[in-house]
KEFIBA-269349 format. One record per residue (C-alpha): residue number from 1; residue in three letters; x, y, z. Coordinates in steps of 0.05 Angstrom, whole numbers, plus 5000, padded with zeros to 4 digits. Layout:
<rs>
<r num="NUM" residuo="ALA" X="X" Y="Y" Z="Z"/>
...
</rs>
This chain:
<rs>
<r num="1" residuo="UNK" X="5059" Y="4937" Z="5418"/>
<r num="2" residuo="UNK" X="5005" Y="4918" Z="5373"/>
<r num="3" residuo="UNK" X="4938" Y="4950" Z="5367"/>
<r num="4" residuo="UNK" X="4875" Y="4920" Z="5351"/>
<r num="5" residuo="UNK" X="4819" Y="4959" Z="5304"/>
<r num="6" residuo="UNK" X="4755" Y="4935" Z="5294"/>
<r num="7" residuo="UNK" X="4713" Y="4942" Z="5234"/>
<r num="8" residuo="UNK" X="4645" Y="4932" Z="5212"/>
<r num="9" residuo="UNK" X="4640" Y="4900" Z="5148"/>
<r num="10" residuo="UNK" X="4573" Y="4880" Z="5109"/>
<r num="11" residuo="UNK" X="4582" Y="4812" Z="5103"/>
<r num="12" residuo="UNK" X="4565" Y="4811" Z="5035"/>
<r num="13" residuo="UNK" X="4625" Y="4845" Z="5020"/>
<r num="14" residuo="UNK" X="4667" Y="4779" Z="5037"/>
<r num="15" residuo="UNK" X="4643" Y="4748" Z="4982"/>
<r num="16" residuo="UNK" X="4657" Y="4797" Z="4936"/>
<r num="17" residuo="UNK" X="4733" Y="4784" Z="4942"/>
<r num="18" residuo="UNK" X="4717" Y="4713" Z="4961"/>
<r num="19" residuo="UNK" X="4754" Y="4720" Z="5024"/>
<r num="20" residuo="UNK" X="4752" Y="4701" Z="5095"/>
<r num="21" residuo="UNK" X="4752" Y="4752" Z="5146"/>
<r num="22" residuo="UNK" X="4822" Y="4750" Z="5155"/>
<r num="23" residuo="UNK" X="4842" Y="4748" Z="5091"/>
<r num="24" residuo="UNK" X="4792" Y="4806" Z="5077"/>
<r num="25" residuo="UNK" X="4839" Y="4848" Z="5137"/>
<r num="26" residuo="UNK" X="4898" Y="4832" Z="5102"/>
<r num="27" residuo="UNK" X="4872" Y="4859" Z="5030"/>
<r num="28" residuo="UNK" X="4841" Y="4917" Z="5059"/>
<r num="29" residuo="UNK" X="4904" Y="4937" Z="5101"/>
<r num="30" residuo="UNK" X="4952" Y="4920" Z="5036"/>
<r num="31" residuo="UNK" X="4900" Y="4968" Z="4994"/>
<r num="32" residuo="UNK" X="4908" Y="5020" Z="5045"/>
<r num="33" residuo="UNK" X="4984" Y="5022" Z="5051"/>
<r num="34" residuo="UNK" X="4997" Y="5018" Z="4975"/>
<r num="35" residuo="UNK" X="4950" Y="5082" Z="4966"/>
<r num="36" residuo="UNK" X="4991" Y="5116" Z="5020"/>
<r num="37" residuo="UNK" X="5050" Y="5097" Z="4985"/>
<r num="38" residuo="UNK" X="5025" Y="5126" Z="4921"/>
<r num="39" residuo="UNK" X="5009" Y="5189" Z="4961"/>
<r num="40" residuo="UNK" X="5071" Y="5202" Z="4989"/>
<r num="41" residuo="UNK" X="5048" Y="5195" Z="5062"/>
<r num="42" residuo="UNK" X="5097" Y="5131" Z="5077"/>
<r num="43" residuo="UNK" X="5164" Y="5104" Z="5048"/>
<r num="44" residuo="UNK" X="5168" Y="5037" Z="5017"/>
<r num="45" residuo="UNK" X="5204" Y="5003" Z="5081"/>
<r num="46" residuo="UNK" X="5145" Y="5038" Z="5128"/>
<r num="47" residuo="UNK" X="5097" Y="5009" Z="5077"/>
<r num="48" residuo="UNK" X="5127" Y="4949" Z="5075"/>
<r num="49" residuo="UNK" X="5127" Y="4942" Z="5151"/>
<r num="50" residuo="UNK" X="5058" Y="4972" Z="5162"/>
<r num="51" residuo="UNK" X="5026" Y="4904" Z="5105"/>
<r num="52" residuo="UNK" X="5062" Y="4859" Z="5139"/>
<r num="53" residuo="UNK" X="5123" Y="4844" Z="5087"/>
<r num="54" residuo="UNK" X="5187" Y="4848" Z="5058"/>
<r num="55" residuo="UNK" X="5201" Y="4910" Z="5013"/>
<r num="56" residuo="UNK" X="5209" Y="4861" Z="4955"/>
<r num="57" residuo="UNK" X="5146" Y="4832" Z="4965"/>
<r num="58" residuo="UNK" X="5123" Y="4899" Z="4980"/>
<r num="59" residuo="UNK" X="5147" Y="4914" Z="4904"/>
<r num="60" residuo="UNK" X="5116" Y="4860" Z="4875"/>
<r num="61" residuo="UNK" X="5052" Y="4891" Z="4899"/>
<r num="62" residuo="UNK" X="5069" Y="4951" Z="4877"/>
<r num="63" residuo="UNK" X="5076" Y="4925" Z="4812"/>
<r num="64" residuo="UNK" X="5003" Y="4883" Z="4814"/>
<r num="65" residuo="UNK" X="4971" Y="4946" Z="4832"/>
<r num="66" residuo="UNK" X="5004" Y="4985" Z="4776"/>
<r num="67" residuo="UNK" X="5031" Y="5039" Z="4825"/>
<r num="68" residuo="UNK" X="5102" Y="5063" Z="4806"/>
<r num="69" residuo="UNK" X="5160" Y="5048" Z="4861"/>
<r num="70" residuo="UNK" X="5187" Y="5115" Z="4847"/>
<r num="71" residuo="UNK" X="5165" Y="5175" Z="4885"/>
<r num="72" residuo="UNK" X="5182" Y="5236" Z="4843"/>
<r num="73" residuo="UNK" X="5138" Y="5273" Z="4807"/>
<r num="74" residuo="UNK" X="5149" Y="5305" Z="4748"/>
<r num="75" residuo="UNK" X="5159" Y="5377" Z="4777"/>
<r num="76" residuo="UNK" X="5212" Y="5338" Z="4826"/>
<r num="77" residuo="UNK" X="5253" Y="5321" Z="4760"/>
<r num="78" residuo="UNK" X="5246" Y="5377" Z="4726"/>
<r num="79" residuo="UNK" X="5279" Y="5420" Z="4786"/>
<r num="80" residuo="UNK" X="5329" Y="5366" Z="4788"/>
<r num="81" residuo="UNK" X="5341" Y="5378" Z="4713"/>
<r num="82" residuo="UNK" X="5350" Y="5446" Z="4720"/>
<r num="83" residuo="UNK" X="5396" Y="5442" Z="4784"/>
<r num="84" residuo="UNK" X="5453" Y="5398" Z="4743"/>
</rs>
């Protein structure tokens, strides 16, 4: 099941990323799932799945955004460190 959202955009703001409509969805939705990545809230496969693309492309956006693939922290390692 799919479900539909609608937005309100200014339309000024199309231009800005000189971009259709769809392809305005499509960035916005990509933007969104890469910051939820970097957050924590979603895996790379749900993130993936949620813009629409393989995890390898998914990656490769990663990488354009400069957002790190890996979720640790530095606390994470640390404990891990100390653990071994």
């Amino acid at each position: 099941m799919t479900v539909h959202i609608t937005l309100d955009v200014p339309e000024e703001s199309l231009s800005v990323f000189r971009a259709g409509p769809d392809e305005f969805a499509r960035q916005m939705r990509l933007a969104a799932v890469v910051k939820w990545y970097e957050m924590g809230r979603v895996s790379q496969s749900k993130a993936a799945e949620l813009a629409g693309m393989s995890r390898r492309e998914f990656l490769d956006k990663l990488h354009e955004f400069q957002v790190s693939p890996f979720q640790i922290t530095p606390d994470d390692l640390a404990a891990e460190a100390a653990d071994e």
